[in-house]
C-alpha positions in Angstrom: 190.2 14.9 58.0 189.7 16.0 54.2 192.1 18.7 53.1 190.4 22.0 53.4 188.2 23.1 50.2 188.0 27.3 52.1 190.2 29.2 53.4 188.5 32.3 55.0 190.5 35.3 56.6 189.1 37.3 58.3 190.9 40.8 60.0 191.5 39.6 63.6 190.9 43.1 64.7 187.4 42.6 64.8 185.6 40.7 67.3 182.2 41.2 65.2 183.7 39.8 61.9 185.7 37.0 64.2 182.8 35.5 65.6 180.8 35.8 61.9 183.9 33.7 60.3 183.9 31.0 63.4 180.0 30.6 62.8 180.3 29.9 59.0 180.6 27.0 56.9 184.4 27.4 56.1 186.9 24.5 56.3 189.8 26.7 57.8 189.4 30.0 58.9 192.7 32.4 58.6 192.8 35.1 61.4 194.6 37.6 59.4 197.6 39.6 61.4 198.8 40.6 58.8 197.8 43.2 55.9 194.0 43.6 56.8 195.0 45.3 60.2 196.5 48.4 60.7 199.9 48.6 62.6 198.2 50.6 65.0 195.6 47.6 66.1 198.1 44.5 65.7 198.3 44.4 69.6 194.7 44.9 70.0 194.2 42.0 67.0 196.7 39.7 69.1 194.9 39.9 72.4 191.5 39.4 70.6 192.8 35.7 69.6 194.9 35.3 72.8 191.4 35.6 74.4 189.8 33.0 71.5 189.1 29.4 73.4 186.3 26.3 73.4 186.5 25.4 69.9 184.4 22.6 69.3 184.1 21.4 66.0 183.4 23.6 62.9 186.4 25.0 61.0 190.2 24.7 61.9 191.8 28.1 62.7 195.0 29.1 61.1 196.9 32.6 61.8 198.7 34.9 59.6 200.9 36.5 61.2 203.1 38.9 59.6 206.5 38.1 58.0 210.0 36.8 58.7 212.0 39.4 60.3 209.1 42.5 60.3 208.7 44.3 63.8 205.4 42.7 64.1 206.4 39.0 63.4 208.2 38.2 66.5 205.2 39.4 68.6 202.3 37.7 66.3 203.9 34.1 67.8 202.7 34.7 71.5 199.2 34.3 70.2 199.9 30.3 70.0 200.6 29.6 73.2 197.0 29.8 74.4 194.0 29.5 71.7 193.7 26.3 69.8 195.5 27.0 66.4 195.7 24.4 63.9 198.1 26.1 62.3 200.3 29.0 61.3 199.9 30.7 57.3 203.2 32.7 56.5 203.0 35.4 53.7 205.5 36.3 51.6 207.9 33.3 52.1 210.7 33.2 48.9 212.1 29.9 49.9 211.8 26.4 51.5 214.2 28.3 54.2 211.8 30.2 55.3 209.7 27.5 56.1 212.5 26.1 57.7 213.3 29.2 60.2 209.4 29.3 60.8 209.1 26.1 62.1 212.3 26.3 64.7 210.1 29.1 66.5 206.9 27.5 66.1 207.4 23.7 66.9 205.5 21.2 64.9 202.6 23.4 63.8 201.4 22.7 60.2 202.7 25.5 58.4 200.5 27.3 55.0 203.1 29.1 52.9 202.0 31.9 50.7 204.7 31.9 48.2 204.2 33.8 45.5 204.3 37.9 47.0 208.0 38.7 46.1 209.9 38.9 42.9 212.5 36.3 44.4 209.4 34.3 45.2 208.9 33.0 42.0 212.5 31.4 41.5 212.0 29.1 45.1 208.8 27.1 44.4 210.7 23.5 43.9 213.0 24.7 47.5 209.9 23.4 49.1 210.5 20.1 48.1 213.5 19.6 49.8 212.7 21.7 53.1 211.9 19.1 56.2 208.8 20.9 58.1 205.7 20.7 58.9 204.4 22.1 55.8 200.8 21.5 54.8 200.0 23.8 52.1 200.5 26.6 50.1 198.9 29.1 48.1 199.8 32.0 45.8 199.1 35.8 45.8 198.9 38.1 43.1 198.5 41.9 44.9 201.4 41.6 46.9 203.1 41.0 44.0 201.9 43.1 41.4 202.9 46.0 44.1 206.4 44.5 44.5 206.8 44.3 40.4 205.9 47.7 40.4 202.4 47.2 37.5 200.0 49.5 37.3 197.3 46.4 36.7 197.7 42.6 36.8 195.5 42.0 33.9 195.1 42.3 30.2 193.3 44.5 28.2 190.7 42.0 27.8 190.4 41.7 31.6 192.1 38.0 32.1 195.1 37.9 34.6 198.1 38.1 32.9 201.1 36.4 32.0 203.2 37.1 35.1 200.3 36.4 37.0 199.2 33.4 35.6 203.0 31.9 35.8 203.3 32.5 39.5 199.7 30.9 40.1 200.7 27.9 38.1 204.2 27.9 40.1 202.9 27.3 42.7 200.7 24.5 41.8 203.7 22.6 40.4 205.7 23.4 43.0 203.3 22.2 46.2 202.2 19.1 44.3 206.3 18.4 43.8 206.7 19.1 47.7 203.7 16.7 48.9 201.6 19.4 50.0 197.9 20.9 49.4 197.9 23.0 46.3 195.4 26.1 47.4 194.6 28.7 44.9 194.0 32.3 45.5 191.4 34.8 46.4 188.9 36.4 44.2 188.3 39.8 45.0 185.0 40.4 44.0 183.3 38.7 46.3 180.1 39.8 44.9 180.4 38.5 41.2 179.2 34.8 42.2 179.4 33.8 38.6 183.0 34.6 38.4 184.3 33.1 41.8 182.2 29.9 40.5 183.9 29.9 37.2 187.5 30.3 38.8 187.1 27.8 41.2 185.9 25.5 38.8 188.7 25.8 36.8 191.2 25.8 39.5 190.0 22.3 40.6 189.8 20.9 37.0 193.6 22.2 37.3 194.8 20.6 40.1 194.4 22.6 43.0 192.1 21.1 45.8 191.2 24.3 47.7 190.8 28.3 47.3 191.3 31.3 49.8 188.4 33.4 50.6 187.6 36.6 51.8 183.6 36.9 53.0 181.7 34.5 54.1 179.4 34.7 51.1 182.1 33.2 48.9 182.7 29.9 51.2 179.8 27.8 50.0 180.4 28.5 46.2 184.1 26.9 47.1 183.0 24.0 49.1 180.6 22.9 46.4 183.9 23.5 43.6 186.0 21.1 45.4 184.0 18.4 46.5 183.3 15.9 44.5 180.0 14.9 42.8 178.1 11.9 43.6 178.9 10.8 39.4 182.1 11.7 40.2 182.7 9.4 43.3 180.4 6.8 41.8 182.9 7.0 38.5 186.1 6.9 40.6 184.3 3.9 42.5 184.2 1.8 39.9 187.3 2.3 38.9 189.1 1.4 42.1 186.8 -1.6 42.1 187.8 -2.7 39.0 191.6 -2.4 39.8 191.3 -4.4 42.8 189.7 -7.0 40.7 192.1 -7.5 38.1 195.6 -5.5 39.9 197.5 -7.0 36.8 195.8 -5.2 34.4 197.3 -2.2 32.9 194.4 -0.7 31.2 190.4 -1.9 31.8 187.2 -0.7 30.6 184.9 1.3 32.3 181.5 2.3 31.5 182.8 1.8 27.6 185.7 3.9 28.4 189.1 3.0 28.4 190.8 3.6 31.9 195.1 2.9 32.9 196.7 3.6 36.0 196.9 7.4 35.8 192.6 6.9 36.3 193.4 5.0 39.2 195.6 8.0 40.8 192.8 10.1 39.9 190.2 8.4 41.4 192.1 7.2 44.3 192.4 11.1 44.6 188.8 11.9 43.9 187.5 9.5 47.0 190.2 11.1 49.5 189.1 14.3 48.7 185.6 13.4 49.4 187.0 12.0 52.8 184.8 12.0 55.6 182.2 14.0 53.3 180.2 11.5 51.7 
């Protein structure tokens, strides 16, 4: 199966917005432990997905639970050994060694880092590399750690994110592409300015990154149609493949007029992956 385009949390306090998230067109759906529940409902939040079972097809379903070495962490773990997780997405990991100590507790269940929600954070991103786990993907946060740099805003005057910001976002790109995983970027919060989740989406896959973290079901389709790739698109990278496999000597060939080398053909061999099983 295709890598993920969404990634939807949803608080898995509520059974309402639960259901809602299961029924929608998302890719992965992230039952959230973590920062959208209260400490006062995390036990009711664990028995709701304890009590989660029959999935038949539709989106995979990830948990985040809360961090290494909180009070809640230890406890959020139970919750695997009966509903049919995919996987488990771990905030505010600083190192490939977190990864590490998550997966000794958690067997050899595809892990999604969130790696950029700490100050030390942003000096671990190549430690993934080197980390032997079951690591899948990871993504990058900017509230978590605008609160632990202490700003009063993340973003410019003129409104765009800012340097920090932008550094850790880019961080993490680099450093899940060095560690053979899927580069996911992060949420937009307004999830009712269409335009601007469109345009950031956009962008991020023109980047690199191959899927985006949601946060209402209204936002999922905008990021499915961002990261899948256009029938021009997989027609383009097509050809190309095609015309490697004709001539597998050749260091450059033309294509539509256009002069392609063997970066093109990592591109488009990339291009038809991501389409996958969705063409």
């Amino acid at each position: 199966m295709s890598a993920p385009r969404s990634w939807l949390f949803v608080p898995a306090d509520s059974e309402k917005k639960v259901a809602k998230a299961i029924d929608s067109d998302a890719d992965a759906i992230i039952f959230d432990l973590e920062d959208s529940v209260a400490p006062s409902q995390k036990a009711a939040a664990r028995d709701i997905l304890k009590d989660l079972s029959g999935r038949a097809g539709g989106p995979t379903w990830w948990v985040r639970i809360n961090p290494l070495r909180t009070e809640h962490h230890k406890k959020d773990l139970s919750v695997f050994a009966s509903a049919d997780f995919e996987g488990v997405v771990l905030p505010k990991a600083e190192s490939g060694a977190d990864v590490v100590e998550l997966a000794h507790t958690t067997g050899n269940l595809p892990i999604h880092a969130i790696v950029t929600e700490t100050a030390a954070s942003l000096f671990g991103l190549l430690s993934y590399r080197d980390a032997p786990t079951p690591l899948a993907a990871m993504s990058w946060g900017a509230e978590d750690l605008s609160a632990a740099l202490g700003a009063s805003s993340k973003y410019d005057p003129d409104g765009s994110l800012a340097f920090t910001y932008r550094l850790a976002r880019s961080l993490c790109l680099a450093g899940a592409v060095a560690a053979g995983v899927q580069p996911v970027d992060g949420v937009f919060a307004d999830f009712r300015d269409e335009d601007g989740l469109r345009a950031e989406a956009d962008a991020a896959r023109r980047e690199g990154f191959t899927g985006k973290l949601a946060i209402h079901p209204d936002q999922v389709p905008i990021i499915n149609a961002a990261f899948s790739p256009s029938r021009d698109e997989i027609a383009h990278a097509r050809a190309i493949v095609a015309a490697f496999a004709a001539e597998p000597e050749a260091g450059v060939l033309s294509i539509g007029g256009r002069m392609v080398d063997r970066p093109h053909l990592v591109q488009a061999q990339r291009t038809l992956k991501r389409a996958g099983d969705r063409t």
